[in-house]
DRENMI-866040 format. One line per 4 residues: number of its first residue (from 1); their letters; for each residue x, y, z of C-alpha. Coordinates in steps of 0.25 Angstrom, whole numbers, plus 5000, padded with zeros to 4 digits. Layout:
N
NUM> a> X,Y,Z  ...
//
This chain:
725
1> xxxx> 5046,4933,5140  5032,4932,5140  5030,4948,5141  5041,4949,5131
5> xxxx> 5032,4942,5121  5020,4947,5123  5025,4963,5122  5031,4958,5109
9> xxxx> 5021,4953,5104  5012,4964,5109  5022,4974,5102  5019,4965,5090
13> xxxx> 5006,4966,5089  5007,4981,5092  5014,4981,5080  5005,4977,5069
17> xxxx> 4998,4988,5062  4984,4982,5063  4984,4980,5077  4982,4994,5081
21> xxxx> 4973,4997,5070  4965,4983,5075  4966,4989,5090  4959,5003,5087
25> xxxx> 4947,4996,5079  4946,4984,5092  4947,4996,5102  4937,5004,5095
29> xxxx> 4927,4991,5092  4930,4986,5106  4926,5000,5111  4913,5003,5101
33> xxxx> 4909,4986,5106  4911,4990,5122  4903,5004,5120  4891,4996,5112
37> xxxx> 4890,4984,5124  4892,4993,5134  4879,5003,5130  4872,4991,5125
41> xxxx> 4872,4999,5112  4875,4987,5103  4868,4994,5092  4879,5007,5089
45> xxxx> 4892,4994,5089  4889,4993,5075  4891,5007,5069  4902,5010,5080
49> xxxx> 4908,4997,5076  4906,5001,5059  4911,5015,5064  4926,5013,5070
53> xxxx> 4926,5004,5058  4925,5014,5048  4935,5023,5057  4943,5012,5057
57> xxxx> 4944,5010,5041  4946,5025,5040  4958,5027,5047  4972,5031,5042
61> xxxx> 4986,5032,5049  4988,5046,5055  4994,5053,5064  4984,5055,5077
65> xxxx> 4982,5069,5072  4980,5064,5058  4969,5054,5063  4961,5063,5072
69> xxxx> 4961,5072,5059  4957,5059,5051  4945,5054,5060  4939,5068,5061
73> xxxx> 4936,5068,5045  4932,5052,5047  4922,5054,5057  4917,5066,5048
77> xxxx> 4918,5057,5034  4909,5046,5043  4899,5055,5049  4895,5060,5035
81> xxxx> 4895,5047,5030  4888,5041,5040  4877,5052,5041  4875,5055,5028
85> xxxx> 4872,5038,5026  4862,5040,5037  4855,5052,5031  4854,5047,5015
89> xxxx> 4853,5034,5018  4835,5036,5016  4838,5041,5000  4845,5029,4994
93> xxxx> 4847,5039,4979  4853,5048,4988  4860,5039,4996  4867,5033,4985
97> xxxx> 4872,5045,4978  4878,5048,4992  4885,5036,4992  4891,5034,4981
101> xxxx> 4895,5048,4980  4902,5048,4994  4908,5033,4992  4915,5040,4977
105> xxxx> 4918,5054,4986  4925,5044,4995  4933,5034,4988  4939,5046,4982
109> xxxx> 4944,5052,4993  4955,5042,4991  4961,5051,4983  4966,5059,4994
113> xxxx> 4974,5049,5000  4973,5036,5007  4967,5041,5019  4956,5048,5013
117> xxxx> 4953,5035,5006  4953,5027,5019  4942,5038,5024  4933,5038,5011
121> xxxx> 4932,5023,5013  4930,5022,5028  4918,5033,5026  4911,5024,5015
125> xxxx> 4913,5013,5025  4906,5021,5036  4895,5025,5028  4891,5012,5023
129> xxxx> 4892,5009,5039  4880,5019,5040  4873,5013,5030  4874,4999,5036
133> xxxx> 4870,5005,5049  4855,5014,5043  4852,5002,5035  4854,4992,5048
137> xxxx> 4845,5001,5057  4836,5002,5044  4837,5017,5041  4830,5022,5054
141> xxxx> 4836,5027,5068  4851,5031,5070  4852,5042,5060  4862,5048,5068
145> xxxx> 4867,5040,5077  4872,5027,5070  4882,5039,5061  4885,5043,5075
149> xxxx> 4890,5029,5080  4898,5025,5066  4904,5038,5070  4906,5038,5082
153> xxxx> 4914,5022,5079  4924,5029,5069  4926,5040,5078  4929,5030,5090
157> xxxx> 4938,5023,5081  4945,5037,5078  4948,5040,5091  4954,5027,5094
161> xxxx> 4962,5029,5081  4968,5044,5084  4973,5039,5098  4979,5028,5093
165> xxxx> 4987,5035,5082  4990,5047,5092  4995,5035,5102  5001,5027,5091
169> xxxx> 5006,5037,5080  5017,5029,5074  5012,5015,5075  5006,5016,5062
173> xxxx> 5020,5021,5056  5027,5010,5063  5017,5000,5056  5019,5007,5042
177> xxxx> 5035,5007,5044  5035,4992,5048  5026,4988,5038  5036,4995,5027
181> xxxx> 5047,4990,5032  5040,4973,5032  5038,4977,5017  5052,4982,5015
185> xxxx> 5059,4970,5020  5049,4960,5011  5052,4967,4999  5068,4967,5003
189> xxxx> 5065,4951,5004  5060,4950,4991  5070,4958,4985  5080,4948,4991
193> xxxx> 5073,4936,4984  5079,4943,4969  5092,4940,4975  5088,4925,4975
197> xxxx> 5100,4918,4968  5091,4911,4956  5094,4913,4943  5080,4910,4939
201> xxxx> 5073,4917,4948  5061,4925,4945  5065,4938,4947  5053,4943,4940
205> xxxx> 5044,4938,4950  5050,4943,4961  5053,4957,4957  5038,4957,4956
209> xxxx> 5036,4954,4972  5047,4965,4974  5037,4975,4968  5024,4970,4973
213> xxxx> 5032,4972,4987  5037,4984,4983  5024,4990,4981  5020,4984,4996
217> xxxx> 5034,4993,5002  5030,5003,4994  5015,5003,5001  5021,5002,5014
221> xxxx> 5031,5014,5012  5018,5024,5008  5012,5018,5020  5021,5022,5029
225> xxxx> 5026,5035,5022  5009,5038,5025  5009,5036,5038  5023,5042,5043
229> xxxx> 5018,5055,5034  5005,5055,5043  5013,5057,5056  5025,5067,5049
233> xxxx> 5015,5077,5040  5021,5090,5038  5028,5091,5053  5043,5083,5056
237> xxxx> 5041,5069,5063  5044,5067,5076  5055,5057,5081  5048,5044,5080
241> xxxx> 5040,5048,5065  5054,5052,5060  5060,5038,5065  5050,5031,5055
245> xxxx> 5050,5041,5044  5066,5038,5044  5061,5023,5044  5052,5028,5030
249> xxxx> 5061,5033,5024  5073,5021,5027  5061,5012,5022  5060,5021,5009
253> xxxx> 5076,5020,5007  5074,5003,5010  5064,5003,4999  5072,5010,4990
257> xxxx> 5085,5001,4992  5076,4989,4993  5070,4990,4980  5083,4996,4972
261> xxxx> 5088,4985,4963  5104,4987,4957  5104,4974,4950  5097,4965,4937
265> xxxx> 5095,4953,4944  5095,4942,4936  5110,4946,4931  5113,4946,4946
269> xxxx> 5108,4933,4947  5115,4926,4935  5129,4933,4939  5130,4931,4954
273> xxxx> 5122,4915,4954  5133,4910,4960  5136,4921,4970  5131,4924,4984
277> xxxx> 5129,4937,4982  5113,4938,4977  5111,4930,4989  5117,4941,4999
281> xxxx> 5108,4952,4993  5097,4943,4994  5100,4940,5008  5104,4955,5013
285> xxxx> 5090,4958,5006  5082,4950,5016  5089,4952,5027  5085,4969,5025
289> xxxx> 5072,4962,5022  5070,4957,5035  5076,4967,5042  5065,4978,5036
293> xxxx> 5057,4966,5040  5063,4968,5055  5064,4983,5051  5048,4984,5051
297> xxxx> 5046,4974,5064  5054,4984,5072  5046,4995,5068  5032,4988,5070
301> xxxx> 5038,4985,5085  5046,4996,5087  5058,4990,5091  5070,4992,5087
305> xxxx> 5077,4987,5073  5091,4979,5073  5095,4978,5059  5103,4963,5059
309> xxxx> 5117,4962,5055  5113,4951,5045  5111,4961,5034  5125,4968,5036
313> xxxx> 5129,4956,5035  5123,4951,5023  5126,4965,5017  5143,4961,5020
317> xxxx> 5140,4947,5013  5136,4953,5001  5147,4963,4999  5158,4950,5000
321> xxxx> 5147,4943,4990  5149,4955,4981  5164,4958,4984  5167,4943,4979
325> xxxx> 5161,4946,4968  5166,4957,4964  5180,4950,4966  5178,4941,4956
329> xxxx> 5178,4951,4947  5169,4946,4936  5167,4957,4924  5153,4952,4920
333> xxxx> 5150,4956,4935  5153,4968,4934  5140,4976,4933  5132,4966,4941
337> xxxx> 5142,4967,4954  5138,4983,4952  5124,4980,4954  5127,4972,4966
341> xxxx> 5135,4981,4974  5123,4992,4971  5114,4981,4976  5124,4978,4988
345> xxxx> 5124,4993,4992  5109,4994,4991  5109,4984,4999  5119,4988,5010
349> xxxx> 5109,5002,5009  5099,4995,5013  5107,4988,5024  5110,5002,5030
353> xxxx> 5095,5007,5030  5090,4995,5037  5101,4997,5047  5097,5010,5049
357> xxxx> 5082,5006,5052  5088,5003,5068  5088,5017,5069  5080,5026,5060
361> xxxx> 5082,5039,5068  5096,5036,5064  5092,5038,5049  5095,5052,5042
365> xxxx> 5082,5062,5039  5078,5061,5026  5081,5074,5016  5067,5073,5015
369> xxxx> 5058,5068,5023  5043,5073,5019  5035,5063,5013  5025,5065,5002
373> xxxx> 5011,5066,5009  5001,5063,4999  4987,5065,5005  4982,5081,5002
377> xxxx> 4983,5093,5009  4972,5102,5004  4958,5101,4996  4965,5105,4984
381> xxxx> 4975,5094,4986  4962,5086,4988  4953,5091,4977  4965,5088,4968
385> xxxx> 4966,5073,4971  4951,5072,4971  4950,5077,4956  4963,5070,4952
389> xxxx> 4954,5057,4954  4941,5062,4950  4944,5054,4937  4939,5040,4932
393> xxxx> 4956,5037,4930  4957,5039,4943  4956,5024,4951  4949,5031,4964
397> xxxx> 4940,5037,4956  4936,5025,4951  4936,5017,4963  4927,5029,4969
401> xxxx> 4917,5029,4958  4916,5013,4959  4914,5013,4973  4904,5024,4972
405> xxxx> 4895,5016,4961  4898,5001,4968  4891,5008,4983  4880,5014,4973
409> xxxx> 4876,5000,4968  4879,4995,4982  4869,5003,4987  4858,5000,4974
413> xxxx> 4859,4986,4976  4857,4986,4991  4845,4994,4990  4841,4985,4977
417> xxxx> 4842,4971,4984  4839,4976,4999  4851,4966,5005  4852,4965,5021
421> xxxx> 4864,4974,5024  4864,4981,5010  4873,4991,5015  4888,4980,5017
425> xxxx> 4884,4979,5002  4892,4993,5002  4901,4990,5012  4907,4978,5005
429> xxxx> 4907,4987,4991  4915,4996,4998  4926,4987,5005  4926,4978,4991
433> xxxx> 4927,4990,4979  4942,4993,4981  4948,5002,4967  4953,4989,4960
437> xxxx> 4949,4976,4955  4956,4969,4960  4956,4974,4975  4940,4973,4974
441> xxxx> 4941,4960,4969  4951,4955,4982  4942,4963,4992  4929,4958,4986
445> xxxx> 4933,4942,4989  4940,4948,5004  4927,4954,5006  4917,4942,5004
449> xxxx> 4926,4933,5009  4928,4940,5021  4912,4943,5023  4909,4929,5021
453> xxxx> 4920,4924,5031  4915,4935,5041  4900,4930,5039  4904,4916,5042
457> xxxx> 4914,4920,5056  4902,4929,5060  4891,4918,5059  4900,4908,5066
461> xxxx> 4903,4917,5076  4888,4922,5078  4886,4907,5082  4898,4905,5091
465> xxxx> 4898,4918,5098  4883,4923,5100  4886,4934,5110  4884,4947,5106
469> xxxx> 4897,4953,5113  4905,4943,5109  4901,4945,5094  4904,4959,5096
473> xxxx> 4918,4957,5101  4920,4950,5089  4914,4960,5081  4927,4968,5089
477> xxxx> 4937,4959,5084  4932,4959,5069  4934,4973,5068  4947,4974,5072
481> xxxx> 4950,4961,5062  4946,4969,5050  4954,4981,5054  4965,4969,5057
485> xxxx> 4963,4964,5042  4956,4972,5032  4969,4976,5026  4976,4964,5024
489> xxxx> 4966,4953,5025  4953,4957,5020  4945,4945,5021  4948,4944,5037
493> xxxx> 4944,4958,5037  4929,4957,5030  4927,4944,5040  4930,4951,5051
497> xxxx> 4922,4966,5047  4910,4956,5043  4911,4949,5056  4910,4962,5063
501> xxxx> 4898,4965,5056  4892,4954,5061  4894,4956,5074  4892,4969,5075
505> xxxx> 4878,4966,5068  4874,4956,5077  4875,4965,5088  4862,4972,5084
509> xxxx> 4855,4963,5074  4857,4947,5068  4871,4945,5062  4867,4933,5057
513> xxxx> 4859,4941,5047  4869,4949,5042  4879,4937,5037  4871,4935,5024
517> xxxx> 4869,4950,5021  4884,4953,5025  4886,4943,5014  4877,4947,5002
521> xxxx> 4881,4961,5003  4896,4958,5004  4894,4951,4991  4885,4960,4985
525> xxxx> 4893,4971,4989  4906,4967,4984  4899,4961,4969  4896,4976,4968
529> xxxx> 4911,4980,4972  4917,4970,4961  4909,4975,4951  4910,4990,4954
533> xxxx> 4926,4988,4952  4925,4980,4941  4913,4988,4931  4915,5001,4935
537> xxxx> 4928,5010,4931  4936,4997,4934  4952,5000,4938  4959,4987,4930
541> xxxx> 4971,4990,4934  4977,4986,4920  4970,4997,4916  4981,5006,4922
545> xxxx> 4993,4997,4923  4998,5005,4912  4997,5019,4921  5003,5011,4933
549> xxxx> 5016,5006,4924  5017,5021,4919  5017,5026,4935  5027,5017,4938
553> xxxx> 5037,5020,4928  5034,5035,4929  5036,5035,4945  5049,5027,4941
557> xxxx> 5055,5037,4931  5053,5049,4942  5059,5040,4952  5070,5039,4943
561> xxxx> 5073,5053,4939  5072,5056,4956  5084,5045,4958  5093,5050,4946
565> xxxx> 5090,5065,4953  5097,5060,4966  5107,5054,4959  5110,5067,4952
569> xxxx> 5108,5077,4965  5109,5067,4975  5102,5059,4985  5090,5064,4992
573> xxxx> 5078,5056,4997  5067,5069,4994  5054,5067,4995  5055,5066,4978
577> xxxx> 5064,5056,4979  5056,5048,4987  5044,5052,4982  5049,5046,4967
581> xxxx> 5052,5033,4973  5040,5031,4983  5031,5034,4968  5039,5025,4961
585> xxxx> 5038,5015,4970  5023,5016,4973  5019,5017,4956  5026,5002,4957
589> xxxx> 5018,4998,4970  5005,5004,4962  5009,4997,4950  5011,4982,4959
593> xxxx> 4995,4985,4965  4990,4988,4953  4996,4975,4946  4991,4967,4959
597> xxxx> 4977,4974,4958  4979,4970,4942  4980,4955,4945  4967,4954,4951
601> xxxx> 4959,4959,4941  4951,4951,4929  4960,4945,4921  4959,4955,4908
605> xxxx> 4961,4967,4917  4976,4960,4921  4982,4956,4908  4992,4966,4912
609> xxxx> 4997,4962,4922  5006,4953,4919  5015,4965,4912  5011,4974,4924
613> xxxx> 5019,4964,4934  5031,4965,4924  5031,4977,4924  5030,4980,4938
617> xxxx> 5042,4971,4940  5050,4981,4932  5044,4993,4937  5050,4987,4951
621> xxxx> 5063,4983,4944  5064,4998,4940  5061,5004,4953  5072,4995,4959
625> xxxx> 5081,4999,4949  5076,5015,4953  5077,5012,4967  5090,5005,4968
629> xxxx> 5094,5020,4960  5087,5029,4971  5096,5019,4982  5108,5023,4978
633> xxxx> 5104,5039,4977  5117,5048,4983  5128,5038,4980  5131,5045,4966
637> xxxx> 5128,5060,4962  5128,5061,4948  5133,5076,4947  5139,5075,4935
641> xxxx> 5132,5081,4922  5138,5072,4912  5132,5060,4920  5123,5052,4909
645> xxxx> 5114,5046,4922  5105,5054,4923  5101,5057,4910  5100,5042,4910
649> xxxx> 5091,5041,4921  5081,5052,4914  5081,5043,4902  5078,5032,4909
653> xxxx> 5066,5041,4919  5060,5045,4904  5060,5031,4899  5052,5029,4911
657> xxxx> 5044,5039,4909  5041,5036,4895  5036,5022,4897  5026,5026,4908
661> xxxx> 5019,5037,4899  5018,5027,4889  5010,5017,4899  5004,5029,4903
665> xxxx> 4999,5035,4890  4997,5021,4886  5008,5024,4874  5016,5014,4867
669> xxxx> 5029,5011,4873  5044,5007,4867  5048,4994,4871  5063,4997,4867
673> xxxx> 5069,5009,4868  5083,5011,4863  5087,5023,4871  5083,5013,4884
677> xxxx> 5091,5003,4879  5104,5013,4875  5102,5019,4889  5102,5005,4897
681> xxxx> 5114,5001,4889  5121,5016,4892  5118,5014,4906  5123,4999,4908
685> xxxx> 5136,5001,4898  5141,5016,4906  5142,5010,4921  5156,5005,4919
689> xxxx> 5160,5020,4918  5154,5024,4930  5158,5022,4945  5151,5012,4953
693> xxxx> 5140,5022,4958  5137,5028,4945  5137,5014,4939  5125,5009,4948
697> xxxx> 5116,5021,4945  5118,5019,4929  5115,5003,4931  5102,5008,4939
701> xxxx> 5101,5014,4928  5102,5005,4918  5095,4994,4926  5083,5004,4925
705> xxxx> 5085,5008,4910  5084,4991,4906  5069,4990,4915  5065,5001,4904
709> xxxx> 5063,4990,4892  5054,4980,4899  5046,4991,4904  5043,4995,4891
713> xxxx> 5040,4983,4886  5031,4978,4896  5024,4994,4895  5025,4991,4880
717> xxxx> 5017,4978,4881  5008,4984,4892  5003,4995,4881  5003,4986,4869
721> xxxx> 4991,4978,4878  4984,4990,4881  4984,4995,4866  4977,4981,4860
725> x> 4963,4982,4858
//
């Protein structure tokens, strides 16, 4: 027994996706420590340590090939930088062009992708590392070799990090599937609370959670779409990467079942109080809740997934719910009982696919299974993106520009006031100016509160453990604590770099002497951060709310006019298809980040907000209704010429279409449209003549055609704001 457990929870631990991530940087601190003692050459542990560091922050999931590709351009990026600090660091006029320049050149090169960005930032990061290091040694001696040993750490770290994706290639994929299935199985938990039996409940409320957890799934599946994409590219996967591609995709068909919605829930509610039957959804919802949960924990530990007979059973229970009450035979039932056995066989879908997850190489090969790949493949490609934001519209342009002026006064105060350490000045200017607000703001009070708990650890710990190799083994530790938490805990992060810092300097010089100066430049640094995001070319995201409404609804309208296509041609999961949907669903999860960057802003700059939330509840109310649509894709075909749907749909598409130009464009917008209204009536008043199947497409339909009105009030009253003085 005792073995038993300690494999399991060694496989467990195996299984978190920062503990291999933590391993690398302890191996290749550990390594840089033991080389330094060993030589008695305690004076190169700093740049090696601020080295694998930087290498560390710079690297991006790849495949091994991909990452050997990746650290050759790194090194390159940080030898430049790191050299060129060394050789301009004597002219401070020329120095200073230099550096704002190269900081503009690369924050910009977030416009080809998100790895680009990661290496932009992780070579600013280096270069101010060079500074740190010519102003310590005071500008004399080292010209070549401290460039040499910052290399020479980020190469070490490299190396460790190409071996342990060639040894480990599909762990990181393992990690991104896991992580997308927890965050399915939380967002089928709170769909199952609108099934709670209140009549008073506050539907409202929790339709909003749906879409901010929606916009967290949504995260998760581009996540993991990047990362399989990295170890398919252009050639056909092998056996294991084909297992969790057919996991992608049945997570893509989960999401789509899980946020479709056949039903207005406050009639359910009055109709069916005194029934059991909104329980049995509710129940049968978090049961595929927790076994996405289980789903996702098999994955992480590679074990194999048992999907429970609970959920068939709770699936039977709610057909006998639903038969009883179809035997009652109540006339003012009619339409409601229609929207729940469409809910029903959503559901009972849903039941199928998870029981499917047990065994994925089971599942069929998709029609299509290329995924968009985003990043570009030639220097037109990325000349063209570079000059598509090369505008003062564009947000990292912005961003670029700000950071460029905020290091350029950074600099000028640290050569006007002379502080000890000038050069964290920059650094902490750096980590704090993030592209909004509202980030700035929560990284600003991370970031001195972090620096101040590090200080006060690292002055206690001065005291209690005065040995220099004990003081480095902590230095070890508190690497590998920021690497643990600088995503998700920010604070622990800056406590545990700042302690490292300490350390690290008091194996050459006095660390006590460094806690103040760590401390005014950390405030000074992140003042000039603050007021950088707030004075110049400031991103109130108010400002754009508008723009992001008008994305939404348009993203929505092509989503549409791809489903009624299926309906008409038949069902194929394409990579237009799926493309539609994926878009739709991103502009809502851009739309719910902006609104949470929205709420952290001064409180002029958020008076919108409040009609933002709305309207993000019906946006997500929509996509439900568009989703619950695309589910049922290949259960009719409408052939027929005469049929009036989609012509209905198109109406509906270009209703859509027309209130996002109007946000867009900044137009006026009709709060009632009688042709809406005539339509929804249409739509609701022609399903008797229909079969059961035609009947649920046109009560989609016209479940879609009624959210119309209150988006164009609340995009009415948005633009009747904006146009007062």
């Amino acid at each position: 027994m005792p073995a038993s457990s300690l494999s399991h929870s060694l496989r467990r631990l195996w299984a978190l996706d920062k503990f291999s991530y933590s391993l690398r940087v302890f191996i290749a601190l550990g390594g840089s420590l033991l080389l330094c003692w060993a030589q008695g050459w305690m004076q190169a542990l700093i740049p090696l340590f601020l080295g694998v560091i930087a290498s560390a922050l710079a690297e991006t999931d790849d495949s091994w090939q991909g990452r050997l590709s990746a650290l050759l351009v790194t090194l390159g990026c940080f030898s430049a930088a790191a050299y060129a600090v060394e050789w301009l660091f004597p002219y401070p006029w020329l120095f200073v062009a230099a550096l704002a320049l190269a900081s503009f050149a690369l924050t910009m090169l977030g416009a080809l992708g998100e790895r680009y960005a990661t290496l932009g930032s992780a070579t600013l990061i280096l270069a101010i590392y060079s500074m740190i290091g010519v102003e310590q040694r005071g500008g004399v001696a080292g010209l070549w070799l401290e460039p040499l040993l910052l290399v020479a750490g980020a190469a070490w770290y490299g190396v460790l990090s190409v071996i342990w994706h060639a040894l480990f290639a599909n762990q990181p994929v393992q990690h991104s599937l896991a992580r997308l299935f927890r965050e399915l199985g939380r967002y089928l938990k709170l769909k199952a609370a609108l099934f709670e039996p209140l009549r008073q409940l506050d539907v409202e409320q929790r339709r909003l959670a749906l879409a901010q957890q929606n916009g967290r799934v949504v995260a998760a599946l581009n996540a993991a779409k990047e990362i399989i994409l990295h170890r398919v590219g252009n050639d056909r996967p092998g056996s294991t990467v084909s297992r969790y591609l057919k996991l992608y995709f049945l997570a893509q068909d989960l999401h789509e079942r899980a946020s479709s919605s056949h039903y207005p829930y406050n009639e359910l509610a009055e109709a069916f109080f005194h029934s059991d039957v909104l329980f049995r959804c509710q129940r049968l919802l978090r049961l595929h809740g927790e076994a996405c949960q289980r789903l996702a924990q098999a994955i992480e530990l590679r074990q194999p997934f048992e999907y429970r007979e609970q959920c068939s059973q709770a699936l039977d229970d709610l057909r006998a719910s639903l038969q009883h009450l179809h035997l009652q035979s109540n006339p003012a039932w009619r339409q409601l009982l229609r929207s729940l056995g469409a809910l029903a066989g959503n559901l009972a879908a849903l039941d199928q696919l998870l029981g499917h997850a047990s065994n994925p190489d089971a599942l069929a090969e998709q029609q299509d299974s290329s995924l968009l790949d985003r990043e570009p493949h030639s220097l037109k490609e990325v000349w063209e993106r570079l000059r598509q934001q090369l505008t003062p519209t564009s947000l990292l342009f912005r961003h670029a520009l700000r950071l460029a002026i905020a290091l350029a006064a950074g600099y000028g105060v640290l050569h006007w006031i002379h502080p000890t350490q000038g050069y964290w000045i920059l650094l902490t200017t750096v980590f704090v100016c993030q592209p909004n607000y509202g980030a700035t703001r929560l990284k600003l009070v991370q970031r001195i509160a972090g620096t101040v708990l590090g200080l006060l650890l690292g002055w206690a710990l001065f005291d209690l453990f005065p040995s220099p190799l004990v003081q480095a083994f902590f230095a070890v530790a508190a690497g590998v604590a920021f690497f643990a938490t600088r995503s998700s805990r920010y604070t622990l992060a800056t406590a545990a770099i700042t302690l490292l810092v300490l350390f690290c300097f008091n194996q050459v010089g006095d660390g006590y002497g460094l806690i103040l100066p760590r401390l005014v430049d950390t405030l000074i640094g992140s003042l000039i951060a603050g007021l950088a995001v707030f004075l110049i070319l400031p991103d109130w995201q108010g400002r754009r709310l508008n723009r992001m409404l008008a994305n939404t609804l348009s993203c929505n309208s092509i989503y549409l006019r791809q489903i009624i296509q299926q309906y008409v041609s038949g069902k194929r999961d394409d990579l237009a298809y799926r493309l539609a949907r994926r878009n739709a669903h991103n502009a809502e999860a851009a739309l719910s980040t902006t609104l949470g960057n929205m709420l952290m802003e001064p409180g002029h700059f958020r008076k919108e907000a409040d009609i933002g939330l709305r309207f993000l509840v019906l946006s997500h109310t929509l996509l439900s209704y568009l989703s619950g649509l695309g589910a049922h894709r290949g259960e009719i075909i409408l052939g027929d010429r005469h049929s009036p749907l989609p012509a209905s749909a198109e109406r509906l598409a270009a209703s859509l279409d027309e209130i996002a130009r109007s946000l867009a464009e900044e137009r006026a917008v009709a709060i009632q449209s009688d042709a809406e209204e005539q339509l929804a009536s249409e739509l609701e008043q022609r399903a008797d003549a229909l079969d059961d199947r035609q009947r649920l497409l046109q009560t989609q339909l016209a479940l879609i055609c009624r959210q119309l009105g209150p988006l164009r009030t609340l995009a009415a009253h948005l633009l009747k704001d904006r146009s007062k003085p």
